[in-house]
C-alpha positions in Angstrom: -38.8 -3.0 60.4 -41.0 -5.9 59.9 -40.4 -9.0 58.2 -43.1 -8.3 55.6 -41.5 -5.1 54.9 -38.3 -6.7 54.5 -39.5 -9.4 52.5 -40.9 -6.6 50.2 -38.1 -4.2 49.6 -35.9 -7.1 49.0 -38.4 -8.6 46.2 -38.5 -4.8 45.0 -34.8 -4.9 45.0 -34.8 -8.1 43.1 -37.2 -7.1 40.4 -35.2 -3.6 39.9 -31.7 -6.1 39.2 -34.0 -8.0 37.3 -35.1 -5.7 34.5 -31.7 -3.9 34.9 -30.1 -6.7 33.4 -32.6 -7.9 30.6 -32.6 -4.3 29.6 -28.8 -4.5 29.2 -28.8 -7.9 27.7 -31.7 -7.0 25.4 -29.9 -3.4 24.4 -26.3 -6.2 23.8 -29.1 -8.3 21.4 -30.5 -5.0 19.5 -27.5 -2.8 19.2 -24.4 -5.4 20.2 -22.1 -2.8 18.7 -23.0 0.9 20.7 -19.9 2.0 18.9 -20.5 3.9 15.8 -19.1 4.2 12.4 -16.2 5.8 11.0 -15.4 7.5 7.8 -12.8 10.1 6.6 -9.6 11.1 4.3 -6.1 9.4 4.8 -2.6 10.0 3.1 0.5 8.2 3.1 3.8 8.5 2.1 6.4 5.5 1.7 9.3 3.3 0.6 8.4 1.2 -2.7 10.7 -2.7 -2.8 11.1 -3.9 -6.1 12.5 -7.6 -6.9 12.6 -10.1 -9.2 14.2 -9.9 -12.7 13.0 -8.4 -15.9 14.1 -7.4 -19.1 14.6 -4.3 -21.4 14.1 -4.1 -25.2 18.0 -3.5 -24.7 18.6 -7.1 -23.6 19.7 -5.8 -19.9 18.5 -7.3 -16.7 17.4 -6.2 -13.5 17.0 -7.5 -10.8 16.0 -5.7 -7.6 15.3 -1.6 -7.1 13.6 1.0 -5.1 11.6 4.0 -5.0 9.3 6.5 -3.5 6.0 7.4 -3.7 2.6 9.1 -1.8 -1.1 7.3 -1.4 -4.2 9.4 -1.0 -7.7 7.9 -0.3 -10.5 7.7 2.0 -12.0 4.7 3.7 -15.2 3.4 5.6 -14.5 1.8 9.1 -18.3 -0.3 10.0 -18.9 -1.8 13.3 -19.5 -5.8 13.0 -18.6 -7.3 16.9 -17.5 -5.4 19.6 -14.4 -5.6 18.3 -14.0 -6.4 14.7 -15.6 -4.3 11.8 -15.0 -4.2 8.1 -12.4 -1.7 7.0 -13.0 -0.3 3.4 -10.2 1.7 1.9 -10.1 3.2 -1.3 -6.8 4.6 -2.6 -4.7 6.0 -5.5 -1.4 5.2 -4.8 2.1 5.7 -6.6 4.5 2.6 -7.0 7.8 4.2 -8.3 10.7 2.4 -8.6 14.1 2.9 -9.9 17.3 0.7 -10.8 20.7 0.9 -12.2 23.9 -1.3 -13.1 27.2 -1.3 -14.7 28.7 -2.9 -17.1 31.3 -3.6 -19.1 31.5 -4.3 -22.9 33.8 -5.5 -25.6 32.5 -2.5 -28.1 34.3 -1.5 -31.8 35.3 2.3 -32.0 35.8 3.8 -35.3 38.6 6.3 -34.0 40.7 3.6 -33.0 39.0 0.8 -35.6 39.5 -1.6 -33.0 37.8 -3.4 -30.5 37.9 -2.1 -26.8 36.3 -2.4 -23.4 34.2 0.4 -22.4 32.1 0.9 -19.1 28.5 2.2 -19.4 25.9 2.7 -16.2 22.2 1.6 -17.1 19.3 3.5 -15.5 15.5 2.3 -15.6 12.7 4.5 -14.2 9.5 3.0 -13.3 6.5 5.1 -12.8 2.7 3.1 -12.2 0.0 4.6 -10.6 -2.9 2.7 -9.2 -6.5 3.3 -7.9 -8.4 0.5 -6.3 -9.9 -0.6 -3.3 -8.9 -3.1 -0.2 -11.5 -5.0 1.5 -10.4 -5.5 4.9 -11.3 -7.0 8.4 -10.3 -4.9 11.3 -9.9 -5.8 14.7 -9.5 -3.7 18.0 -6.6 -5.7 19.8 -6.5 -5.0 23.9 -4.0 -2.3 23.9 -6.7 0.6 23.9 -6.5 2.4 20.6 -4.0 0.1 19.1 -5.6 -1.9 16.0 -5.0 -4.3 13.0 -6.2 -4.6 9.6 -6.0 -7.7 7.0 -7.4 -8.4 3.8 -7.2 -8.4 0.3 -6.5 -5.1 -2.1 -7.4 -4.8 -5.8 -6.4 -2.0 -8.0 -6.2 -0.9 -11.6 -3.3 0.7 -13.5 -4.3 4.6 -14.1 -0.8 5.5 -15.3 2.4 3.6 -16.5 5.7 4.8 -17.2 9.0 3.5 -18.3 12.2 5.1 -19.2 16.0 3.7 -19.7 19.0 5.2 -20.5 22.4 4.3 -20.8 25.8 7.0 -20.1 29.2 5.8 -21.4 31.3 6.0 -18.5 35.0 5.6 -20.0 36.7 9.1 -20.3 37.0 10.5 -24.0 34.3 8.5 -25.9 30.9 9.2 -27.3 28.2 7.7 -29.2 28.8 8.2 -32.5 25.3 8.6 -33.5 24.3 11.6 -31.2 28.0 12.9 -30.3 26.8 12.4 -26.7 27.8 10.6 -23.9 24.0 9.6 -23.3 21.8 7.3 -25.2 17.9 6.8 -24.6 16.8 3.0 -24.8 13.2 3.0 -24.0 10.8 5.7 -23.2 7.1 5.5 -22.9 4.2 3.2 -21.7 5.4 -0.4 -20.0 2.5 -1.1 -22.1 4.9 -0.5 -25.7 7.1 -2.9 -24.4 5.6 -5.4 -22.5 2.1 -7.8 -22.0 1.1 -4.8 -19.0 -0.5 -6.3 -16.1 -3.7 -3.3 -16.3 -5.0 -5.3 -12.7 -2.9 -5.8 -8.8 -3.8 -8.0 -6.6 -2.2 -7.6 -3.1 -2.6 -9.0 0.6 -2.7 -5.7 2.6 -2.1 -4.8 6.5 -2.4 -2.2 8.2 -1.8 -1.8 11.7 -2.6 2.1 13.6 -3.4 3.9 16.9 -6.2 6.2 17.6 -5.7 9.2 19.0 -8.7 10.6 20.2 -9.3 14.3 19.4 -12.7 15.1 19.8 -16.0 13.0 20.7 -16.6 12.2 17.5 -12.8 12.8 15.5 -9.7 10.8 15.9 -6.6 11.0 14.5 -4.5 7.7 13.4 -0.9 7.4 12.3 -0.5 3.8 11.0 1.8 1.7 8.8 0.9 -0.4 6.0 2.3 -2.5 4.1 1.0 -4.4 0.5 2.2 -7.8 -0.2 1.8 -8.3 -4.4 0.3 -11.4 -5.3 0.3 -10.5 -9.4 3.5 -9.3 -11.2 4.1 -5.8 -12.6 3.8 -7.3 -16.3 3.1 -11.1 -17.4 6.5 -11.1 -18.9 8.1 -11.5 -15.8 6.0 -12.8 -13.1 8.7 -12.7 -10.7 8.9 -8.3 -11.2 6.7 -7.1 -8.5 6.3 -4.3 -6.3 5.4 -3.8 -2.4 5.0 -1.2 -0.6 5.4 0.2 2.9 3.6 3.5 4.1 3.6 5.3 6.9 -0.3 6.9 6.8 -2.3 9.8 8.2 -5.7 8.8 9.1 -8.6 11.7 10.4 -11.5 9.5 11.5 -15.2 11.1 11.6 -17.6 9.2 13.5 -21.3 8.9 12.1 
């Protein structure tokens, strides 16, 4: 081979790298995100903490509780980096919570026409339903598939609920009004009884794992968690809500 011919094939080879890489570079400017979107259903199912205090028309206090409850909703995954995208959820979600206490109180009993102490448990049910939406920026951490989500979630009460009642514990006594050992304190809309909160306002995260199932359809089990930033009513700003899911996420890529 001469040198010419050398010289050539190695220019040739040098223009082909060449346009090979400002093709790639210019394809990283144009589209620097090849991955597409995401959108789909997802469904949770969790653990609801309650604390801080609050008060019943009853003059009894609480002070911590617990509940139950599922999330349904749907959410839109977009592409900004390689790595980071915005994560739009939109859910309904159920924050139920419930507490109880004893007590013991000095009370007058007309049988005996005296005053005696008698034991009573108190239960409170809490039932609020939200739908809103969290605006969230997601980012693909190193672990393949492994990701995390952070941002802030607003919703709107769809549904409130309160209900209290009170059961006389001590053996052989009843409320003399209803002959029953039961007695119904409050039972209707928070909103009856106290200056409702109708907005939330949470810090959300979510972190999950993407399981591929298809080309375009993943599945992704992932845990959240809600941190309230606005109380359950303006009566008590300390009474607030947070809850943990463990979710369901199908992922449809677009």
């Amino acid at each position: 081979m001469s040198r010419l011919s050398a010289i050539c094939i190695l220019a040739l080879l040098f223009l082909v790298s060449a346009v090979d890489a400002f093709a790639q570079r210019e394809d990283d400017i144009l589209r620097p995100v090849p991955f597409r979107f995401h959108v789909g259903p997802l469904a949770g199912f969790g653990y609801n903490a309650s604390y801080g205090e609050f008060e019943t028309v009853c003059d009894c206090r609480y002070s911590s509780g617990s509940g139950f409850g599922p999330m349904i909703g749907g959410f839109v995954d977009y592409p900004l980096t390689r790595d980071v995208s915005a994560y739009i959820v939109v859910t309904g979600q159920s924050l139920n919570a419930s507490y109880d206490k004893g007590e013991r109180r000095l009370e007058y009993v007309d049988q005996l026409g005296a005053m005696v102490f008698l034991d009573f448990k108190l239960e409170t049910a809490v039932t609020l339903f939200y739908v809103g939406v969290g605006t969230l920026v997601k980012w693909e951490t190193p672990v393949r598939g492994l990701y995390l989500a952070v941002g802030p979630e607003l919703s709107f009460v769809a549904y409130d609920y309160i209900n209290e009642t009170e059961r006389l514990e001590t053996p052989g006594f009843v409320y003399v009004n209803s002959d029953s050992r039961e007695t119904v304190f409050v039972d209707g809309g928070l909103n009856a009884y106290y200056d409702m909160t109708s907005w939330r306002l949470a810090v959300a995260g979510r972190l999950g794992y993407e399981i591929p199932l298809h080309q375009r359809l993943a599945l992704a089990p992932e845990l959240s968690v809600a941190l309230p930033m606005t109380p359950v009513v303006a009566d008590y700003n300390s009474w607030r809500i947070m809850p943990w899911r463990l979710n369901c996420v199908l992922r449809f890529a677009l």
